[in-house]
C-alpha positions as CSV (number, residue, x, y, z in Angstrom):
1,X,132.2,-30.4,-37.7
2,X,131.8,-34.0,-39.5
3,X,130.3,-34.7,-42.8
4,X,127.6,-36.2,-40.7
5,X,126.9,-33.4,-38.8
6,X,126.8,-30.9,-41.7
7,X,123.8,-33.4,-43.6
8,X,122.2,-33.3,-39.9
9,X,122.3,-29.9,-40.5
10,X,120.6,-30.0,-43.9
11,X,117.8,-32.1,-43.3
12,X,117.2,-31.4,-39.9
13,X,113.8,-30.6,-39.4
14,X,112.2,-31.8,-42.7
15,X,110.1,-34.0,-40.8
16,X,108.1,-31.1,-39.0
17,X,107.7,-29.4,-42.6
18,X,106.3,-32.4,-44.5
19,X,104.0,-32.0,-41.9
20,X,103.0,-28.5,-42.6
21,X,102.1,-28.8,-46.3
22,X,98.2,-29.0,-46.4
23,X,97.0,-32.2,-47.4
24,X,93.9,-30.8,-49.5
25,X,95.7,-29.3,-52.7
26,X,98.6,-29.7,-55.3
27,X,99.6,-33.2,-56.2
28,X,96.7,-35.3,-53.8
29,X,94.0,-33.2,-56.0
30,X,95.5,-33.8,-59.0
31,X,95.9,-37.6,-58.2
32,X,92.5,-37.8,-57.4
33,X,91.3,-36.4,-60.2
34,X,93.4,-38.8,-62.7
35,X,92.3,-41.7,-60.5
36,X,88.6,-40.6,-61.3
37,X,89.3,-40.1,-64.6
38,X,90.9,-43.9,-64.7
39,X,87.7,-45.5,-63.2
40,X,85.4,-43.6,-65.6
41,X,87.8,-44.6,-68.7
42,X,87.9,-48.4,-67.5
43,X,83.9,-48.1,-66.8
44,X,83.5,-47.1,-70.5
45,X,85.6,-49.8,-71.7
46,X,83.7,-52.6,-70.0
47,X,80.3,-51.0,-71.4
48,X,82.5,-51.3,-74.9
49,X,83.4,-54.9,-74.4
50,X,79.8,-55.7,-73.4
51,X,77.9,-54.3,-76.3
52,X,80.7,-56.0,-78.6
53,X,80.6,-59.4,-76.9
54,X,76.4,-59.0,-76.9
55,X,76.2,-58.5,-80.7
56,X,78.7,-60.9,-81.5
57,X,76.5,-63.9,-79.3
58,X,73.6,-62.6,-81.2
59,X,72.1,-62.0,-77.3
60,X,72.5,-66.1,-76.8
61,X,74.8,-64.9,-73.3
62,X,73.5,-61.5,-72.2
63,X,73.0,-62.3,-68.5
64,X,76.2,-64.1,-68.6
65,X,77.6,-60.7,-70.2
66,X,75.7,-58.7,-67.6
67,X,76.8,-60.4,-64.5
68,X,80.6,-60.0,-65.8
69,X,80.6,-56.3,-66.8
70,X,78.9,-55.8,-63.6
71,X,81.6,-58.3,-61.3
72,X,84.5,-55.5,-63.7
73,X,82.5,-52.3,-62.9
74,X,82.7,-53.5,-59.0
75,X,86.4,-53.7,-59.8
76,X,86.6,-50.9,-61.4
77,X,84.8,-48.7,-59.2
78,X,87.8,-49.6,-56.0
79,X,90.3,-47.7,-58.4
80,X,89.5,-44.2,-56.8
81,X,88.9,-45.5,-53.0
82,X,85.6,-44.6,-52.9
83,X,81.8,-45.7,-53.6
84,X,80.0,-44.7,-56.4
């Protein structure tokens, strides 16, 4: 038996069990959960940057404010793959 043949042997079949391990659960939850978390952090941080930049103009920009935090929410909102 070759070297080859013996690392056939070892991995033969892994395909079939990748395909056995349940999609729901373990390390897709978890990622989806931190990706949640990352869009919620990000939203936050634009509503930061907002109020900041607002007091700053002395309200002389706030639709020009509005329209960007809401163009970076949009962005921010793709992080997790889903609406809302």
């Amino acid at each position: 038996m070759s070297i080859f043949d013996k690392v056939k042997e070892m991995f033969g079949g892994t395909a079939e069990k990748l395909k056995d391990i349940p999609e729901q659960g373990g390390m897709k939850d978890k990622a989806d959960e931190m990706r949640g978390q990352a869009e919620d952090t990000a939203t936050g941080g634009i509503d930061q940057v907002s109020d900041s930049a607002k007091e700053k103009t002395g309200g002389r920009f706030d639709e020009q404010i509005d329209q960007g935090s809401d163009t970076a929410k949009g962005a921010a909102d793709k992080i997790d793959g889903q609406e809302g």
